[in-house]
N, C-alpha and C positions, 0 to 999 in steps of 0.2 A: 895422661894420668900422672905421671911422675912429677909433673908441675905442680898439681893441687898438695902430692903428697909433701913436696917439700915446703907447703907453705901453712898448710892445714892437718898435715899429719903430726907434725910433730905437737907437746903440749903445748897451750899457750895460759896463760896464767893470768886470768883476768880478773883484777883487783878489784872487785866493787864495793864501796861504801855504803852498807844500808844499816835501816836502824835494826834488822832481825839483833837477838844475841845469839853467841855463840857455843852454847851447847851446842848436841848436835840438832841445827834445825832443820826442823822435817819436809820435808821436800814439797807438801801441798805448802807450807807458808814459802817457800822459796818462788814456787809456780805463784803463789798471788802477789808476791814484792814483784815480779816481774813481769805480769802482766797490767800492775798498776803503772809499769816505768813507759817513759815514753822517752824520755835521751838520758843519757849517759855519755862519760869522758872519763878514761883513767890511762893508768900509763899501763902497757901488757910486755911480758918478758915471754919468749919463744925459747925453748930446750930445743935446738934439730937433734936430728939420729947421729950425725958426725961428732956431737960436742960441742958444739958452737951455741952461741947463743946471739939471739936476734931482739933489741928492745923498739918500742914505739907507743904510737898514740893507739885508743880503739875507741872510734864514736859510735855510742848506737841510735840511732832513732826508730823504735817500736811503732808499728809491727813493721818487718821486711827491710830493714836496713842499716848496714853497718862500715866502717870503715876501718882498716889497720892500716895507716902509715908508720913505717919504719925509718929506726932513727939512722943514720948513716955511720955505718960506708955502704950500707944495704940500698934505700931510698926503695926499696920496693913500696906494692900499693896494692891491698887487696880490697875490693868493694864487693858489697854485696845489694842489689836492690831489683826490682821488678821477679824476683824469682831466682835469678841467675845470681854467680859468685862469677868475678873476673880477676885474673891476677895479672897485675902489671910489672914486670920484670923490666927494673930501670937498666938491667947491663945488656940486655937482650936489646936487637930490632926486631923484633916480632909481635907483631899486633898480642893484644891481651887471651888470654886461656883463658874457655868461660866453661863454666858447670853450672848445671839445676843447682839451688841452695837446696831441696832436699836431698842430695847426695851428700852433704855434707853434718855435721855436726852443728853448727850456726843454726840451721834449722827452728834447733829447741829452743832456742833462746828468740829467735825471731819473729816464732810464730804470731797468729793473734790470739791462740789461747793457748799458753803455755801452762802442762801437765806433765809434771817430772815425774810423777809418781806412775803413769801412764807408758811413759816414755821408752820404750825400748830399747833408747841407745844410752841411758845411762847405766853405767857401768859401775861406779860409785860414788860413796856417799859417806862420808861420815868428817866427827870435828876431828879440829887438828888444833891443840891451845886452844887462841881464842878467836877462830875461823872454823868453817865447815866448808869443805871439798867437795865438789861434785862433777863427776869424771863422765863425760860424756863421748861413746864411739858407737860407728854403725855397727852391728856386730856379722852381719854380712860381710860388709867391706873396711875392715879396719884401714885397709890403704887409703880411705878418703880423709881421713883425717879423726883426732882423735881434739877434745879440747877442756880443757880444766878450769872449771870455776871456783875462785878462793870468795865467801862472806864473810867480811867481818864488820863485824857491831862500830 
């Protein structure tokens, strides 16, 4: 479990480009921007618990699949697809760590019918200028990871 937490625990800050604006927009329009999306690409910055910071790629393809590749000296690789989340630790020999994607946060965003408002792992909500945050953790197991989404217009 200590693997997921360091890769999925910490924030990750996932920039998406949509047309919503940014007051703060209400979580049922965020739930139908994202369930109308079917891929996405942006670049994502990781905050860890140490201080460090982690950058890379995040593909998503709607419903059930996502990718973060990390930019180096990290080269990690986390996938998510058939259900399961795997994390592939480039400095490691050790086959990949996998978890159910619902134990994670990814989850809400991967779903096929994505309901923020429903949601019981999001945590917050509200704008920031001219973006709106939405803080997504399990509230059971915050160990499994916690993940922050930034809209902006």
């Amino acid at each position: 479990m200590k693997r997921i937490a360091k890769y999925l625990a910490p924030v990750a800050f996932a920039l998406i480009n949509s047309p919503l604006l940014a007051d703060e927009i209400p979580l049922k329009d965020i739930s139908a921007y994202l369930n109308k999306l079917t891929t996405a690409q942006t670049d994502f910055t990781q905050a860890n618990a140490d201080g460090s910071v982690a950058t890379g790629k995040l593909f998503i393809k709607r419903p059930g699949r996502v990718r973060f590749e990390y930019a180096p000296p990290d080269k990690s690789l986390v996938l998510a697809s058939g259900g399961q989340v795997a994390i592939f630790d480039a400095k490691s020999n050790q086959p990949p760590e996998q978890y159910p994607l619902t134990r994670t946060p990814l989850n809400l965003i991967l779903a096929q019918n994505v309901d923020l408002g429903k949601a019981r792992m999001v945590i917050g909500h509200k704008a920031i200028k001219n973006a709106t945050r939405v803080v997504a953790q399990d509230p059971e197991h915050p160990e499994y990871g916690t993940i922050e989404l930034v809209f902006t217009a």
